[in-house]
C-alpha positions as CSV (number, residue, x, y, z in Angstrom):
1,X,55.0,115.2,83.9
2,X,55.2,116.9,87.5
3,X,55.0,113.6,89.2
4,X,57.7,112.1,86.8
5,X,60.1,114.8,87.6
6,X,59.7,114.4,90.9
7,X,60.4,110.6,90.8
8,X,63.5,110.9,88.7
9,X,64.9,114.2,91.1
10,X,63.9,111.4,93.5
11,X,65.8,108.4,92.0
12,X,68.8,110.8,91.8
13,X,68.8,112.1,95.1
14,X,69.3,108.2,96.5
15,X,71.8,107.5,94.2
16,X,73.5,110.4,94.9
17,X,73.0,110.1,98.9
18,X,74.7,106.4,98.6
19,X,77.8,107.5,96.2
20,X,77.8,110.0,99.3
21,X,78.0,107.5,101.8
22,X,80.9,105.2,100.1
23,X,82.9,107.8,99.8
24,X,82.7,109.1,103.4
25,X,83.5,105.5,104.6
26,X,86.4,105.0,101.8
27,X,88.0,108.2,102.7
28,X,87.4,107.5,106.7
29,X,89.5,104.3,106.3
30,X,92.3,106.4,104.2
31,X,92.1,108.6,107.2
32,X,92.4,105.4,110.1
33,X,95.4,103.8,107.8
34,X,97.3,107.6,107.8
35,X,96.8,107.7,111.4
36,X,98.2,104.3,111.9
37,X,95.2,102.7,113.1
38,X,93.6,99.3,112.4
39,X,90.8,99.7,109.8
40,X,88.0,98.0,110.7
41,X,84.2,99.0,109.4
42,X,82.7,100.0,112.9
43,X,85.9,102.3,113.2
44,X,85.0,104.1,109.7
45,X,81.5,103.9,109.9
46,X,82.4,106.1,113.4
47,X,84.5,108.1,111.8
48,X,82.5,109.0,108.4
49,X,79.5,109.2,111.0
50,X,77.6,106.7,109.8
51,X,76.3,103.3,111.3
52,X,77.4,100.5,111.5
53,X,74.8,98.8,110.0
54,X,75.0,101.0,107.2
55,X,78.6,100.4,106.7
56,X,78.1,97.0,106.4
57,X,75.7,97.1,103.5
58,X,78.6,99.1,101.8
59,X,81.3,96.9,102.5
60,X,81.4,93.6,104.4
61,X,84.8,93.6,105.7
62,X,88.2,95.6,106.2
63,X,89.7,94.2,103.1
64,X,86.7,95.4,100.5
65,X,86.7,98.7,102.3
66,X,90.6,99.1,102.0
67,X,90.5,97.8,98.5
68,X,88.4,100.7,97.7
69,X,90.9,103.4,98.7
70,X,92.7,102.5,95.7
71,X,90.3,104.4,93.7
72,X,89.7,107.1,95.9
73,X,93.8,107.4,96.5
74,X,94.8,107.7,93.0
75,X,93.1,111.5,92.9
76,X,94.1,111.9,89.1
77,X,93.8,110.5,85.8
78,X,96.6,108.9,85.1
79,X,95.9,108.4,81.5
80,X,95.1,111.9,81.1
81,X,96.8,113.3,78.1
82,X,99.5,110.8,77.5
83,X,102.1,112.0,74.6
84,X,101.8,109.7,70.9
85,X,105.8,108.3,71.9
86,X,105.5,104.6,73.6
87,X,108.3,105.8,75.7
88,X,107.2,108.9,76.6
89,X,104.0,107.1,77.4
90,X,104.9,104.9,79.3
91,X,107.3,107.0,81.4
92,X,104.9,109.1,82.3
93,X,102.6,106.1,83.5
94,X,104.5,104.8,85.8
95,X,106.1,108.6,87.1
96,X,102.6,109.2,87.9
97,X,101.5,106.5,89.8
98,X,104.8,106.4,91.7
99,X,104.3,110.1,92.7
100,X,101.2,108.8,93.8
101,X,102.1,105.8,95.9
102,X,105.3,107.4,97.3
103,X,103.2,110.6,98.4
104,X,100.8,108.3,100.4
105,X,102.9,105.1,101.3
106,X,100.9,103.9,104.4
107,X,97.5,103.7,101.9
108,X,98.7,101.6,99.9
109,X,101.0,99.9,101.6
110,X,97.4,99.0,104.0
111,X,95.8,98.2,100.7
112,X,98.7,95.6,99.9
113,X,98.3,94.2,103.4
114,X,94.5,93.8,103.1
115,X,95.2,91.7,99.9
116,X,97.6,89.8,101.0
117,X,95.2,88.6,103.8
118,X,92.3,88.0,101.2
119,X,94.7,85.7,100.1
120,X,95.5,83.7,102.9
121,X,91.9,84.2,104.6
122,X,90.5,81.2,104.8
123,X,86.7,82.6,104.9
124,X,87.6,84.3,101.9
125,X,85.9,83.5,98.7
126,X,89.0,83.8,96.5
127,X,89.4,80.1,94.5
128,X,93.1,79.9,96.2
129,X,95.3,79.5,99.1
130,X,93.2,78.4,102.3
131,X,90.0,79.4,100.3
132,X,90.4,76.7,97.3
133,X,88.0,75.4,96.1
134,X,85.4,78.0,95.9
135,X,84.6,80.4,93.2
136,X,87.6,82.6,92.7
137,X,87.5,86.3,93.4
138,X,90.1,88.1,92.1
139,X,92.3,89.4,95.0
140,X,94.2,92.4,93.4
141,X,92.3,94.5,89.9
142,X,93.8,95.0,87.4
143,X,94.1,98.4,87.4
144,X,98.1,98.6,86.8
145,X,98.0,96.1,83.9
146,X,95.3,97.8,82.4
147,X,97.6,101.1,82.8
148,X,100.4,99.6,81.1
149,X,98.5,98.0,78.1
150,X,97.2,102.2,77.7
151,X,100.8,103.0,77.4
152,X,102.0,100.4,75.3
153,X,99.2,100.2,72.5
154,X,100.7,102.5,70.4
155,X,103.3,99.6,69.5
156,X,100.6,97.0,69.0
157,X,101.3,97.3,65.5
158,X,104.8,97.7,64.9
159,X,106.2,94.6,67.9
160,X,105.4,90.7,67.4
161,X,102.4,90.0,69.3
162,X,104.9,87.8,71.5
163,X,106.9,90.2,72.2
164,X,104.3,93.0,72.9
165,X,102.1,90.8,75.1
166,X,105.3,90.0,77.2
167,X,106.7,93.7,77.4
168,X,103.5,94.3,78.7
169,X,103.9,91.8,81.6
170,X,107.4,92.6,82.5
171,X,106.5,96.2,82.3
172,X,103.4,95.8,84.8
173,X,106.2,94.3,87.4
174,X,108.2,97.0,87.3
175,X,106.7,99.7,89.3
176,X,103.0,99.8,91.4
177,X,103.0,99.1,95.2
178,X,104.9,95.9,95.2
179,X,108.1,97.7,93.5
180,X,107.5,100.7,96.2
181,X,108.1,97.9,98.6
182,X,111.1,96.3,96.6
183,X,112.7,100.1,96.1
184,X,111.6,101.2,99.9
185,X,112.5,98.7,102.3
186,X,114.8,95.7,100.5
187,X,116.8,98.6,98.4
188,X,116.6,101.1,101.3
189,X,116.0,103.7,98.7
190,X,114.6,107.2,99.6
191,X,111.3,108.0,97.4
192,X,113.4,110.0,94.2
193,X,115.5,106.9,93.5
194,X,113.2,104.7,94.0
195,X,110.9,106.3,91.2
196,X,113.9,107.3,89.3
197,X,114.7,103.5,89.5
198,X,111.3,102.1,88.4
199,X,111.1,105.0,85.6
200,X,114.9,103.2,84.2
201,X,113.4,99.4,85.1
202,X,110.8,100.4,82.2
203,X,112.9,102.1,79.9
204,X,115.5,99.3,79.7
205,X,112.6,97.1,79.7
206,X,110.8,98.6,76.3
207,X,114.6,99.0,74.5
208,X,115.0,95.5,75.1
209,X,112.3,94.4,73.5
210,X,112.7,96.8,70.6
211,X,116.1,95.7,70.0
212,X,115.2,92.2,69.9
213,X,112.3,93.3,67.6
214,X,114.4,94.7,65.4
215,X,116.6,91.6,65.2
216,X,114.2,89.5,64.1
């Protein structure tokens, strides 16, 4: 029974050393992208004091390391105690996750970046652009959609299934780090307007669709 403790306390330990270990490198490269360096995994593997050669069985490139921070930069549940009202719901989805992304632009504008050249890498594994013909790996998650389908179950039952599974689409367009760039640099809008303007994007978005509901 001794011994078996001691193997589990064991087991733990490791697993716990190596969650340890990802995080220190994740948050090292939020720290390189806030001081407006390149991210590269020798440069965080310095930085979380680690080596290199460890870093590299965490994460075998920039882009898989920077994709990471998205998880590690969101710092809250942003499902946490959502109201019953599809609007209020959804509101506060996306008034979250703007707070979020405005508060910490340079992450995820770095983690946009990082995708972006996923995309177009052509040693990367992704099934399209320069990399066709491989097996695809997705290049964004789908973390935001999956955010917006939370907010919008509630209406599941009452909407066509048309029209709820294309509210959820338009909705997921609306706001995330692409819209911060949309609001930010082609609208030239400072942070408050710009969420103010994703929060009415949404809005008109969901009374749309519940008038044309309700015209059927």
């Amino acid at each position: 029974m001794t011994d078996e403790g001691a193997e589990v306390r064991g087991t733990d330990g490791r697993r716990n050393q190596k969650l340890r270990t990802r995080r220190a490198l994740v948050d090292a490269a939020v720290e390189l992208v806030r001081e407006g360096r390149p991210v590269t995994v020798a440069d965080a593997a310095h930085k979380a004091q680690v080596s290199v050669a460890t870093a590299y069985r965490y994460f075998s490139n920039p882009q898989d390391l920077l994709r990471e921070t998205q998880t590690v930069a969101r710092g809250f549940e942003t499902l946490a105690d959502l109201p019953d009202d599809p609007a209020e719901r959804l509101d506060l989805v996306v008034s979250r996750t703007a707070d979020l992304q405005l508060g910490d632009e340079a992450v995820w504008r770095a983690v946009l970046r990082a995708a972006l050249e996923r995309w177009t890498d052509p040693a990367a594994d992704t099934g399209t652009g320069a990399g066709a013909g491989t097996e695809a790996v997705p290049t964004r998650n789908r973390l935001r959609f999956d955010l917006t389908r939370a907010a919008l179950e509630p209406l599941a039952d009452t909407l066509p299934p048309d029209l709820h599974r294309r509210l959820t689409m338009a909705a997921t367009m609306v706001y995330g780090v692409e819209a911060l760039v949309s609001t930010r640099d082609v609208c030239g809008l400072d942070p408050e307007e710009s969420k103010d303007v994703m929060r009415w994007a949404a809005r008109a978005l969901l009374e749309a669709v519940q008038r044309e509901a309700a015209e059927r």
